[in-house]
C-alpha positions as CSV (number, residue, x, y, z in Angstrom):
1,X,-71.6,8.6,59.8
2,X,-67.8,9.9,59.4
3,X,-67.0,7.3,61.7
4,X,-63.3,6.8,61.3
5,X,-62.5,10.8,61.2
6,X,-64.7,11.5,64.4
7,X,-63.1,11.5,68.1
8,X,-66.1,10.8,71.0
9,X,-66.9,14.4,70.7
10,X,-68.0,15.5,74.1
11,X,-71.2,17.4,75.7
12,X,-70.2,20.8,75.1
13,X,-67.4,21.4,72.4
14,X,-67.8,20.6,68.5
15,X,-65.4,22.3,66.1
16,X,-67.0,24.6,63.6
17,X,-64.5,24.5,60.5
18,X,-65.8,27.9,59.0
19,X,-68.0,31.1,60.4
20,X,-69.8,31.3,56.9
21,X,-73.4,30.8,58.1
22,X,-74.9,29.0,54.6
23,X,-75.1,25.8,53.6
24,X,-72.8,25.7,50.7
25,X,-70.0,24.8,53.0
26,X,-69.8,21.7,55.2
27,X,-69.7,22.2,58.6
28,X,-67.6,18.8,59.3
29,X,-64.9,19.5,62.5
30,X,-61.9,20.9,60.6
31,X,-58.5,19.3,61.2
32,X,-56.4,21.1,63.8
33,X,-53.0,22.1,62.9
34,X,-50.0,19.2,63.0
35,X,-48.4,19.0,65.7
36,X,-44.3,18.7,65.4
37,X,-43.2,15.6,63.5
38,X,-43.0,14.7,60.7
39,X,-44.3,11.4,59.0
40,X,-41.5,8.7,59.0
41,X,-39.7,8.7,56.1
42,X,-40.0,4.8,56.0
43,X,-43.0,5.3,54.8
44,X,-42.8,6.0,50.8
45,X,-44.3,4.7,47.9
46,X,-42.4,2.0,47.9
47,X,-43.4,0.9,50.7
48,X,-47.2,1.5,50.4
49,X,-46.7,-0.9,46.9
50,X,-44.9,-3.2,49.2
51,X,-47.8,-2.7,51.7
52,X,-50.2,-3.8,48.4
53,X,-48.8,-7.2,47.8
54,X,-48.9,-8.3,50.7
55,X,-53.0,-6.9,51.4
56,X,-53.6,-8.7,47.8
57,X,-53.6,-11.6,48.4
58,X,-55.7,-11.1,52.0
59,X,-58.0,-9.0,49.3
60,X,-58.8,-11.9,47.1
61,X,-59.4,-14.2,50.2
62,X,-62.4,-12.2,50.9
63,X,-63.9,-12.3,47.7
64,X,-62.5,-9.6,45.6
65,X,-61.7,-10.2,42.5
66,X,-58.1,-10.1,40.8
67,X,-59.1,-7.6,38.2
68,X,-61.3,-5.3,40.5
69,X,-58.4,-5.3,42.9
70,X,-55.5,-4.9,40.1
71,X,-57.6,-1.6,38.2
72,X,-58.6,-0.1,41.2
73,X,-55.1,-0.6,43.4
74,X,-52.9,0.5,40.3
75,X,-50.8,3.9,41.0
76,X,-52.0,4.3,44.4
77,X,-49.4,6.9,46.0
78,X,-48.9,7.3,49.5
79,X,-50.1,10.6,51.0
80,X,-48.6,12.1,53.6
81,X,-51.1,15.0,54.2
82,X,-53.5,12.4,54.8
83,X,-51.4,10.8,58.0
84,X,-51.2,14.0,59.7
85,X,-54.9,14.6,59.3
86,X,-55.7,11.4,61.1
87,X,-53.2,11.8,63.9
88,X,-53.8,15.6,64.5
89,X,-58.0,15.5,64.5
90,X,-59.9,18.4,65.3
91,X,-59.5,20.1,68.5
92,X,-63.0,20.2,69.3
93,X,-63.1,23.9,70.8
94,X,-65.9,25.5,69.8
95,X,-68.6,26.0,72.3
96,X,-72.2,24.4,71.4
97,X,-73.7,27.9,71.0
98,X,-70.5,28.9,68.2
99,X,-71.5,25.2,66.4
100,X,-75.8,26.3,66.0
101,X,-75.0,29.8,64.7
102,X,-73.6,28.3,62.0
103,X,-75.6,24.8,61.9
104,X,-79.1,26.2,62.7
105,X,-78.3,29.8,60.7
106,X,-81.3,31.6,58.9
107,X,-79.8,30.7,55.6
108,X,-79.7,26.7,56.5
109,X,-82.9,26.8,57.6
110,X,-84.2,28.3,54.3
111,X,-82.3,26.1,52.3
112,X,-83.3,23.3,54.5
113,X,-87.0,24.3,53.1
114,X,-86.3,24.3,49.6
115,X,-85.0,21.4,49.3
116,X,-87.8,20.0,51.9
117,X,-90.0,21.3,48.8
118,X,-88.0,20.3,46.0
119,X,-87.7,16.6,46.9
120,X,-91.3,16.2,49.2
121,X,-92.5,13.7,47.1
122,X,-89.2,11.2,47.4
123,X,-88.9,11.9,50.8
124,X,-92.5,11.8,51.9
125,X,-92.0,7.8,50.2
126,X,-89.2,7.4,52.3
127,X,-90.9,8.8,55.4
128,X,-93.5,6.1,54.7
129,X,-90.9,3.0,54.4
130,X,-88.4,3.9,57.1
131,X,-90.6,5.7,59.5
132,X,-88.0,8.6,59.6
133,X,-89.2,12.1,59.4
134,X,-88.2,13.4,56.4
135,X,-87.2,16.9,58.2
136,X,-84.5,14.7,60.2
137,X,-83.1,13.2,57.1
138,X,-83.2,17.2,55.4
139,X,-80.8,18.3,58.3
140,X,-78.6,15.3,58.1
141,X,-78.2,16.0,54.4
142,X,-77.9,19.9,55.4
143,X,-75.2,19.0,58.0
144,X,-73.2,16.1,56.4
145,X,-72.7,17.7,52.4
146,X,-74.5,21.3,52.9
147,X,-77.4,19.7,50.7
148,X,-75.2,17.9,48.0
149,X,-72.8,20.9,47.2
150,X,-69.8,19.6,49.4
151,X,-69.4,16.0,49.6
152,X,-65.7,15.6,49.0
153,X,-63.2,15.0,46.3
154,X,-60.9,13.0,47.4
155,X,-60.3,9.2,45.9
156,X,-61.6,7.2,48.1
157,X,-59.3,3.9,47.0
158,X,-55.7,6.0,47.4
159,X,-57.1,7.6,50.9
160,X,-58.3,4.6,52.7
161,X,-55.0,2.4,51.2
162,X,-52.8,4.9,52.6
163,X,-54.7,4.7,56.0
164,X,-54.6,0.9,56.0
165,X,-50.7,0.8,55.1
166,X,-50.3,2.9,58.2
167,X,-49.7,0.9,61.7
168,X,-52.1,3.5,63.8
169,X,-55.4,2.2,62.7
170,X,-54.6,-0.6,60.1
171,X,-57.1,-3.1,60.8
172,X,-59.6,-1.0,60.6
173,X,-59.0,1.1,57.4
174,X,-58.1,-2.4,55.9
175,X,-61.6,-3.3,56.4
176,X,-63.2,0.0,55.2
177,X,-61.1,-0.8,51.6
178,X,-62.6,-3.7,51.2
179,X,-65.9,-3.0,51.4
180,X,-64.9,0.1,48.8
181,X,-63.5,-3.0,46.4
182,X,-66.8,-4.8,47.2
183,X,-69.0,-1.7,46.2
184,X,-67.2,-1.0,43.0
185,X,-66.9,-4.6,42.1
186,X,-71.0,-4.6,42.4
187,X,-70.8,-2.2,40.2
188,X,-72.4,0.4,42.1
189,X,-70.3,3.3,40.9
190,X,-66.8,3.5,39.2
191,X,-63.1,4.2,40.4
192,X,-63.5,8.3,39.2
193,X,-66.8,8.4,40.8
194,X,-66.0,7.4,44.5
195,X,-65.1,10.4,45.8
196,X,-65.5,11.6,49.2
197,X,-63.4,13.0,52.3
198,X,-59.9,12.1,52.8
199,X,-60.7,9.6,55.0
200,X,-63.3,7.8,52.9
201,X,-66.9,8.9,53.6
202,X,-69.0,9.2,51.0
203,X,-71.9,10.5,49.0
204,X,-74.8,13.3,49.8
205,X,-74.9,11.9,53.7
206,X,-71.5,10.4,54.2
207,X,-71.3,6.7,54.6
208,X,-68.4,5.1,55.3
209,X,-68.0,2.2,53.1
210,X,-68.3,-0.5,55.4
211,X,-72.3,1.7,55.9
212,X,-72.8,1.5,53.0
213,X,-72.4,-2.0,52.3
214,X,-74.7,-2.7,55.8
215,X,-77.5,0.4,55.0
216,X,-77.0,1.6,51.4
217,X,-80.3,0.9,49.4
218,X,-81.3,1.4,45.8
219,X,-84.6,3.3,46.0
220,X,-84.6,4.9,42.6
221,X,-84.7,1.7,41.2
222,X,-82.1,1.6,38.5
223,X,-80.0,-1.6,40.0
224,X,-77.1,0.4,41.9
225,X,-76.9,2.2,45.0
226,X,-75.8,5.5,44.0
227,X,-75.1,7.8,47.1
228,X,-72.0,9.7,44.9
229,X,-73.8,11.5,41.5
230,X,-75.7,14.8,42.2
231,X,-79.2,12.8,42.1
232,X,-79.5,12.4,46.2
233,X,-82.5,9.6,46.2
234,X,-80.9,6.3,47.0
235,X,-78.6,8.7,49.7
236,X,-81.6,10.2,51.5
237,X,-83.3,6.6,51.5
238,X,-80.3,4.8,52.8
239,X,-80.0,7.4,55.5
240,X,-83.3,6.9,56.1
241,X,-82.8,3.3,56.4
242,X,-79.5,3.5,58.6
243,X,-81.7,5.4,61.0
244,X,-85.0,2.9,61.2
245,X,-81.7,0.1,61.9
246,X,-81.0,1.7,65.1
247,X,-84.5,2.2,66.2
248,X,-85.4,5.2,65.0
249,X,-89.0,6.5,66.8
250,X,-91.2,7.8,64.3
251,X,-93.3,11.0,66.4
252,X,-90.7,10.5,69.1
253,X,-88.8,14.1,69.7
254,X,-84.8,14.3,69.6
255,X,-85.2,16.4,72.8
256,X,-87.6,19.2,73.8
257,X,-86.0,22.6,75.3
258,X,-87.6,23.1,78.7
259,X,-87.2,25.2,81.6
260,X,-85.4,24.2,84.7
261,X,-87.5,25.1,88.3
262,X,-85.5,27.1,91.0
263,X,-83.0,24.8,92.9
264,X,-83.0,22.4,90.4
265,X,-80.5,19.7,91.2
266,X,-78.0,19.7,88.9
267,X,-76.8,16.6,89.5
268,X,-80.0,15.1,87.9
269,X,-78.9,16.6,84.4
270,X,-77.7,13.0,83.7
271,X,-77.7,10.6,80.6
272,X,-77.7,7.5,82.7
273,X,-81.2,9.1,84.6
274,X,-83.9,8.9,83.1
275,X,-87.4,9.8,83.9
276,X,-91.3,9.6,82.2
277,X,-91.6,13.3,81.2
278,X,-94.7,13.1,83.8
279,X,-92.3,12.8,86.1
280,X,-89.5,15.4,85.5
281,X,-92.9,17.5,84.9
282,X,-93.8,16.7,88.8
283,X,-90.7,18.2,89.9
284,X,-91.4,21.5,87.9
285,X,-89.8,20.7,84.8
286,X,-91.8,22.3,81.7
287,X,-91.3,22.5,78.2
288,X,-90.4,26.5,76.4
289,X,-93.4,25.3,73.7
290,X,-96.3,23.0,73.5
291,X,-96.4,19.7,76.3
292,X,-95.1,16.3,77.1
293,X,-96.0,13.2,76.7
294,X,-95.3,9.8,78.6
295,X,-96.2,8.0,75.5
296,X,-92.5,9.9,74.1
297,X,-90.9,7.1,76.7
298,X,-88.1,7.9,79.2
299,X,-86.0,11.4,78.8
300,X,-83.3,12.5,80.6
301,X,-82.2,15.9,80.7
302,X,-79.0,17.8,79.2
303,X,-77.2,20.9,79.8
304,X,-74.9,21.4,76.9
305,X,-74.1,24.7,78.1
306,X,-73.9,24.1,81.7
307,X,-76.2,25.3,84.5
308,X,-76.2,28.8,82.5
309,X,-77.0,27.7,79.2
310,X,-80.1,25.5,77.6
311,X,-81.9,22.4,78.9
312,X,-83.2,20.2,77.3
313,X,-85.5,16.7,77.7
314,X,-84.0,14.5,75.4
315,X,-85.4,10.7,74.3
316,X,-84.6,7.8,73.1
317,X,-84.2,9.0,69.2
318,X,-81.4,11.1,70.0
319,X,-78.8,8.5,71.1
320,X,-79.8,7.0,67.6
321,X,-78.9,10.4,65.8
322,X,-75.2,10.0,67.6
323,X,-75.2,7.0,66.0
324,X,-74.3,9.3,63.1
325,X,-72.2,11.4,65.1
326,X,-71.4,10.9,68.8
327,X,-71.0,15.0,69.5
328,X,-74.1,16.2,71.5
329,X,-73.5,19.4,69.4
330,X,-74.1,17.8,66.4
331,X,-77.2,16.0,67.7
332,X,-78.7,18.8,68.8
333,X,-77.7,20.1,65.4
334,X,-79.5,17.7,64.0
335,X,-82.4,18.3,65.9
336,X,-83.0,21.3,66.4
337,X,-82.2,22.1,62.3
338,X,-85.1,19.3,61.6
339,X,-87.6,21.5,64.1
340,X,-86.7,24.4,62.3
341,X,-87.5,23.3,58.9
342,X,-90.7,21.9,60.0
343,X,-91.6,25.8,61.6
344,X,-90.3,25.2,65.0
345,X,-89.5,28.2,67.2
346,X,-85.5,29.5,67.8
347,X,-84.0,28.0,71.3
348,X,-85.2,30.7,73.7
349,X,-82.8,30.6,76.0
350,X,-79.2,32.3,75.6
351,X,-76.2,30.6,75.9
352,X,-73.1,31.9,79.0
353,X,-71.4,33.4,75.5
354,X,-69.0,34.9,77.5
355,X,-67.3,31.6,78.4
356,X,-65.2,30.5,75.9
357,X,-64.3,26.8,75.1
358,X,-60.9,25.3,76.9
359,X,-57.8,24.1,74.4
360,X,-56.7,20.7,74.5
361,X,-53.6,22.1,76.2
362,X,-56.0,23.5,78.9
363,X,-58.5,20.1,79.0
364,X,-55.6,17.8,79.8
365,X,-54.8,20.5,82.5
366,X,-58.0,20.6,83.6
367,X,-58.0,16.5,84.2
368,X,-54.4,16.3,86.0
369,X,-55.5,18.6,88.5
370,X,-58.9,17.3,88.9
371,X,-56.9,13.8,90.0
372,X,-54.3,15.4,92.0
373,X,-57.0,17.0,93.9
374,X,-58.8,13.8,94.7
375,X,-61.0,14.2,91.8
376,X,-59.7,11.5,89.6
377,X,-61.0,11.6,85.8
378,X,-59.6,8.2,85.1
379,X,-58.3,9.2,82.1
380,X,-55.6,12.0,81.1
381,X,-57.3,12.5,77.3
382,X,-58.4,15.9,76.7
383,X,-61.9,14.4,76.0
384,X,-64.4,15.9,78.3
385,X,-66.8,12.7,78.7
386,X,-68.8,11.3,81.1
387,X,-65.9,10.3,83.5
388,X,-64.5,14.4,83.5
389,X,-68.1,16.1,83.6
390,X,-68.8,13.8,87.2
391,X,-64.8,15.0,88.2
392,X,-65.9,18.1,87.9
393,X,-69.3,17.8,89.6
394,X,-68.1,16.1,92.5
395,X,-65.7,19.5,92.8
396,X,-67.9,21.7,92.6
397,X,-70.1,20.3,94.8
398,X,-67.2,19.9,97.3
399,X,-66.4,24.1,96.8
400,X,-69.9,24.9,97.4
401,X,-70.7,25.2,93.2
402,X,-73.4,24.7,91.3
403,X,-72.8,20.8,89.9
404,X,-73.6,20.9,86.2
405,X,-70.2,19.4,85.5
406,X,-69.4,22.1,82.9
407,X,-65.6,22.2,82.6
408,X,-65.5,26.1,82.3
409,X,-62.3,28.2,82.5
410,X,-63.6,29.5,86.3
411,X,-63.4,25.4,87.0
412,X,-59.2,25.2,86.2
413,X,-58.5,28.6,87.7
414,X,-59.9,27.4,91.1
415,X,-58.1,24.2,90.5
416,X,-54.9,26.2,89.9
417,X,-55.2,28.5,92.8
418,X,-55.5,25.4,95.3
């Protein structure tokens, strides 16, 4: 849901912002380092007030009113720290298997339970109306604000009016502050309580505000949608609610691990394939625990670890967990913390931890001399997406590899000895 601080994350790499394994820190990717530069000196408080006038009157246009606008807009101060944050995002560089050690760790799990226990009642209710597990909407919580304990102290109003005074993604952030003015002119929480990440999400499971105003619900019953106090009700139901928007599958898995036959073609490890589990089952395909079902609908199978790591069937229900969060790490994060809660077994298989994630340095590399060598990637990003993993494929099927498209260290170093 911390949609304006993600990147498309890609099939293998998620950054892992600490190695604590418990839940009392959030595991959102950390900000990289800033790179040389510094923010231009043009833009000062002055000009963010500036800036204000102007978006005033565009404010009021829309509906807000001139005194929500005038108390909550007051002192705003521009923060640099906050530019370079969104301009120098994570480098996602930690491999998968790094990202569950800490996301799926013993200590999650069991905290993951508690609460489960703690809250059964509420989110057995929620379960009911929204038809969303509440084991899915426990990991969410686990993964977005480490159960409540870290969900950002930043002002919201000063964060997101610096962003929209900024050129690189004005329009947007623009947008976002006005549906913060909207909520706190509703009166669903004050100035001092909306507090979240420097780049605006909110609450227990992170909303951005412009969520919020589509998906936030009031399911304790008190007249406001509070997703910010330490009470996590109307937070767990709206997630629940965001979820059941985007056609969440009650009973449907996320994704099953399952074991690959012998001379499996790689090539079928494929989003855009997709098969009745009968039918990936024909070709030798089984699942580590329990069976499948063609009543589960269409899969297609994923190698976030390449041809040495973990595969897994995965459904329908977990493109609408990236809704949340486009990294397949995180999904599978997701997942495979919500299986665990419910009693679920570890992923058997191991993970190639002796391959180590590329830097972005070594990513864009990667791409320029996949295109040089006829393999073109379309796009020089250091985003390892759809249009990469296929470059890579199609060369390693040309050198004789085995095509999982896993842009692997070995992968550049033949590139750079051609």
């Amino acid at each position: 849901m911390y949609r304006c601080a993600m990147l498309a994350l890609v099939a293998v790499f998620l950054a892992a912002p600490v190695w604590a394994v418990g839940p009392e820190t959030s595991i959102r990717p950390a900000e990289r380092q800033a790179e040389k530069g510094q923010v231009s000196l043009s833009q000062t408080d002055a000009g963010l007030a500036e800036w204000v006038v102007g978006f005033r009157a565009r404010a009021l246009a829309q509906g807000i009113h001139a005194a929500t606008f005038d108390a909550a807009l007051e002192g705003v101060s521009y923060d640099p720290a906050i530019i370079k944050r969104d301009r120098n995002q994570a480098e996602f560089t930690k491999a998968i298997w790094d990202y569950l050690d800490t996301a799926v760790s013993d200590l999650r799990i069991e905290s993951g339970r508690k609460v489960l226990g703690t809250w059964h009642d509420t989110l057995s209710r929620i379960e009911a109306q929204y038809g969303v597990e509440k084991e899915v909407i426990v990991a969410i919580w686990g993964l977005e604000s480490a159960f409540g304990t870290f969900r950002g102290n930043a002002p919201v109003i000063n964060g997101l009016a610096t962003l929209a005074f900024d050129a690189r993604r004005a329009e947007f952030f623009e947008g976002e502050l006005i549906h913060a003015l909207r909520i706190l002119q509703e009166g669903d929480t004050t100035l001092a309580q909306m507090r979240g990440s420097w780049a605006g999400a909110m609450g227990h499971t992170q909303f951005m505000p412009s969520s919020f105003a589509a998906h936030a619900v009031d399911f304790d019953g008190d007249g406001k949608r509070n997703i910010w106090e330490d009470d996590p009700r109307d937070a767990l139901a709206s997630t629940g609610a965001y979820l059941k928007h985007f056609g969440w599958i009650k009973g449907q898995p996320w994704g099953v691990e399952v074991r690959l036959p012998a001379g499996f073609d790689h090539t079928l490890a494929d989003r855009d394939i997709t098969k009745l589990p009968g039918n990936w089952g024909q070709m030798g395909i089984v699942p580590v625990t329990g069976g499948l079902s063609d009543d589960d609908g269409p899969a297609s199978i994923l190698l976030p670890g390449g041809a040495e790591g973990a595969a897994f069937m995965i459904f329908a229900n977990f493109a609408v967990l990236e809704k949340y969060n486009t990294a397949d790490a995180y999904v599978i994060g997701v997942g495979h913390l919500s299986d665990r809660i419910k009693g679920g077994k570890a992923i058997e298989h191991s993970w190639p931890r002796h391959l180590r994630a590329l830097s972005k340095p070594e990513r864009i590399e990667l791409q320029e001399r996949l295109t040089a060598a006829g393999f073109d990637t379309v796009k020089i990003d250091a985003k390892m997406g759809p249009l990469t993993i296929n470059a890579v494929r199609r060369f390693q099927k040309a050198k004789g590899l085995v095509p999982d498209g896993f842009p692997s260290l070995s992968i550049l170093d033949r590139l750079r000895a051609l």
